[in-house]
N, C-alpha and C positions, 0 to 999 in steps of 0.2 A: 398820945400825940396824933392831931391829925393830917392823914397820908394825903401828901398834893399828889398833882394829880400824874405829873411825870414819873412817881411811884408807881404811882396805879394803874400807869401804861405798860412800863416796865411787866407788871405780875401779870397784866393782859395777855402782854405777847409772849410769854413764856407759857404759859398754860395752852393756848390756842394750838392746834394741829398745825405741823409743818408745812402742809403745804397750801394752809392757808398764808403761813407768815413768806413763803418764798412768791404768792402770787400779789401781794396787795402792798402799793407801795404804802410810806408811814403815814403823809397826811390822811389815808382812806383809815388804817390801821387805829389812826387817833383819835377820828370821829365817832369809827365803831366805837371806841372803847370808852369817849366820851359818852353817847347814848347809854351804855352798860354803867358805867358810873353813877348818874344821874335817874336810872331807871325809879321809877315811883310808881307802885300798883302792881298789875300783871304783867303790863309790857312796856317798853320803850319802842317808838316808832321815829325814824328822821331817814334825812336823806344823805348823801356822800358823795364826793368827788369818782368817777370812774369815766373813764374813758373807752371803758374796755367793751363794754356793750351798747347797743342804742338803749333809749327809754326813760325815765324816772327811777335812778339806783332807789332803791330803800332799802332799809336795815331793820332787822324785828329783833331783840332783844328780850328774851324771858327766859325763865326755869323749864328747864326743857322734862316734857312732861308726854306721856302716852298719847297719840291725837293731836300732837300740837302743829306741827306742820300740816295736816287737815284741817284744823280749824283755820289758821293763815289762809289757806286755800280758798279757805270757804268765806272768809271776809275779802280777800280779792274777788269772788266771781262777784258778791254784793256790792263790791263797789264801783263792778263794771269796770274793771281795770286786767287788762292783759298779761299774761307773764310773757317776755322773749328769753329770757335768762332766771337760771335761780342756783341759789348754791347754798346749803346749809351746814352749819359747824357746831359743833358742842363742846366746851373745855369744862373745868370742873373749877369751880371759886374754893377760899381756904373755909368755906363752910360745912363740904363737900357737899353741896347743892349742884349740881350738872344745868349750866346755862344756856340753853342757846343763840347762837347768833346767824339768825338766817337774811340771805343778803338775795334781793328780787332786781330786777330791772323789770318797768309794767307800763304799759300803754291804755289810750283810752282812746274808743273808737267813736265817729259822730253815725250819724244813722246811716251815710253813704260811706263807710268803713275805712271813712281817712282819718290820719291820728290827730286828735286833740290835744291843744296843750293842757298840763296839770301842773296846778300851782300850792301851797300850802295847806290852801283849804280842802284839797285831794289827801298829802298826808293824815291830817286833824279828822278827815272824816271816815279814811281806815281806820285809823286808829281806836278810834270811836266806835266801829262795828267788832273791832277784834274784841277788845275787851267786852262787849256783850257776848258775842260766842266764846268767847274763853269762861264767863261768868255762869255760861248755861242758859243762858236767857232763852236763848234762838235753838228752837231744835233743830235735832239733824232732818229729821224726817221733814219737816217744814221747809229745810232751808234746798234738800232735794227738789221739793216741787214747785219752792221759788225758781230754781235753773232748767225747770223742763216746761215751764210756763208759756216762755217765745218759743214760734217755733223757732227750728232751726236746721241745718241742714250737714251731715257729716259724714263721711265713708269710712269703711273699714280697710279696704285693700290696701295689701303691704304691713300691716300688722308684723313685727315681728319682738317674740320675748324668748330672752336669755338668761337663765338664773347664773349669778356669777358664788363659785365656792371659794372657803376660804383652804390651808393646805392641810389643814385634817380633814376636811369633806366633808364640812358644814356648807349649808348656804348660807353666801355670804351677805348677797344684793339679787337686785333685779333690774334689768335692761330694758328696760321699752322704746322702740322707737312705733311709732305711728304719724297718724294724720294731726295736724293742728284741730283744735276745737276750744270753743270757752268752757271753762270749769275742768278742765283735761287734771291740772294738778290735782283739782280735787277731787276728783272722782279715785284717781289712783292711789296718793292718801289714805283716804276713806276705805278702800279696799282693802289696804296694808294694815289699817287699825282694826278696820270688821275681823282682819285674822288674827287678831292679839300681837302684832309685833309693833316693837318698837324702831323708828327711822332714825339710825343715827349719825347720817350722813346722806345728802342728795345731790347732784347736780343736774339742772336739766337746763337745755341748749334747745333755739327755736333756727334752725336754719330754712327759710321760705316757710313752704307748708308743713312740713315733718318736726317734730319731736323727738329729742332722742333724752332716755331720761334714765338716769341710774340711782338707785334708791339702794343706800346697806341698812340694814335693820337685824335685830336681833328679837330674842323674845322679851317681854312684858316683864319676865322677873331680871332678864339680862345673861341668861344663856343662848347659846349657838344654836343655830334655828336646826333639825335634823333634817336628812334628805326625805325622810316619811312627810314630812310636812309639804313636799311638792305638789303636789298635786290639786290639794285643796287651795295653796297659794297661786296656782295657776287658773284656775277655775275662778278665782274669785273675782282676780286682776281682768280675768278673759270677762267675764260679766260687767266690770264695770267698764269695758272697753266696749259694750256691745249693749246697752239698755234698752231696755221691752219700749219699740215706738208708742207714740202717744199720740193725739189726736191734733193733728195740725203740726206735726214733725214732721219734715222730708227728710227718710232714708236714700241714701245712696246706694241705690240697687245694681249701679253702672258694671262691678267685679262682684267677684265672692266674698261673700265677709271669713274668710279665712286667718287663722293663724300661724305663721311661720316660726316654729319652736326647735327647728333642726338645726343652729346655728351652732358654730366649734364651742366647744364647751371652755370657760373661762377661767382661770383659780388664781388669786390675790393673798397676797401674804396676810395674815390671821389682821384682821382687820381692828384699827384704832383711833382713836378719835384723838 
């Protein structure tokens, strides 16, 4: 018998994380779950009602997978689209295939870096880059030296990272707040995946210049990340916050490129999607 689709919302919002369902009123709730329905290929892309942040809401829709929130990333900086907001969710369908539904709000800057309008053919041609990166087409290495290409110009002062544990004293997430920059989501992404974890949960918030971005991740086979693993995860994040200048980049030499990592230490109840 086939399930219309007010069933199919029904099993949507029941799987999905609580505190997705307590912040997104039902028409946003039905659109997602319309995109998830209707999904054909690797990904579903469309837009949603939101109120709640400025921008261009979108919705990404796919099998949530190693690297997939970095690839997103990474067809955002191609598309020359900004993130001010992002929030991602994973539920699990009765396949036990783990979905994701990561929700952007994204701007688009003109050369004197006031916002452009985006119109359909802005969705249609994300869309169109993701699924090449998702397909492998576009290397990573490639797609690096596409975004160091312009110069550009960025600081490091006020850096500051916070690993959050869960209550056995795993790490659970990671805190970053820093400087705005383009490609920011995806360079830290990218970091998170260069160290074998997997994101299974993000929010990241654009207040003025600052970033403040929280990232839960677990490892690659889906155990608890241990506290041995700090250090290399901090290292890694710290590099990609700090890239070997290139020829026609202006650094921001104004402060110290320092890290502030002394921050109250954080603990989250055993963390779930």
């Amino acid at each position: 018998m086939h399930e219309t689709f007010p069933e199919y919302l029904s099993k949507f919002v029941a799987s999905m994380p609580l505190d997705y369902r307590e912040r997104y009123a039902a028409r946003a709730i039905a659109e997602h779950a319309a995109l998830a329905r209707t999904r054909a290929g690797r990904a579903s892309v469309g837009t949603f009602q939101s109120p709640a942040h400025k921008g261009l809401p979108l919705c990404v829709v796919a099998d949530d997978a190693p690297g997939l929130l970095s690839r997103i990333s990474a067809a955002l900086v191609l598309s020359k689209l900004d993130v001010i907001h992002a929030e991602a969710y994973c539920h699990e369908l009765e396949t036990g295939i783990d979905e994701a539904v990561d929700l952007f709000w994204v701007r688009r800057f003109d050369d004197n870096r006031e916002p452009t309008w985006l119109g359909p053919e802005t969705v249609a041609s994300f869309r169109s880059v993701l699924v090449v990166l998702m397909d492998g087409t576009f290397a990573r290495d490639a797609l690096v030296e596409h975004m160091l290409d312009a110069p550009i110009s960025y600081g490091f002062a006020g850096t500051r990272l916070r690993f959050v544990y869960d209550d056995r004293g795993f790490i659970a997430g990671l805190d970053v707040e820093t400087a705005d920059r383009p490609g920011l989501l995806f360079a830290l992404s990218d970091a998170l995946f260069a160290q074998r974890l997997m994101i299974v949960r993000s929010e990241i918030r654009t207040l003025g210049a600052r970033v403040l971005d929280r990232f839960y991740f677990r490892e690659l086979g889906g155990s608890p990340v241990s506290q041995d693993r700090q250090a290399a995860i901090q290292a890694e994040v710290q590099a990609a916050l700090r890239p070997p200048p290139r020829a026609g980049a202006a650094l921001d030499k104004s402060e110290p490129a320092e890290f502030d990592t002394s921050l109250p230490r954080v603990t989250v109840s055993s963390f779930k999607t």
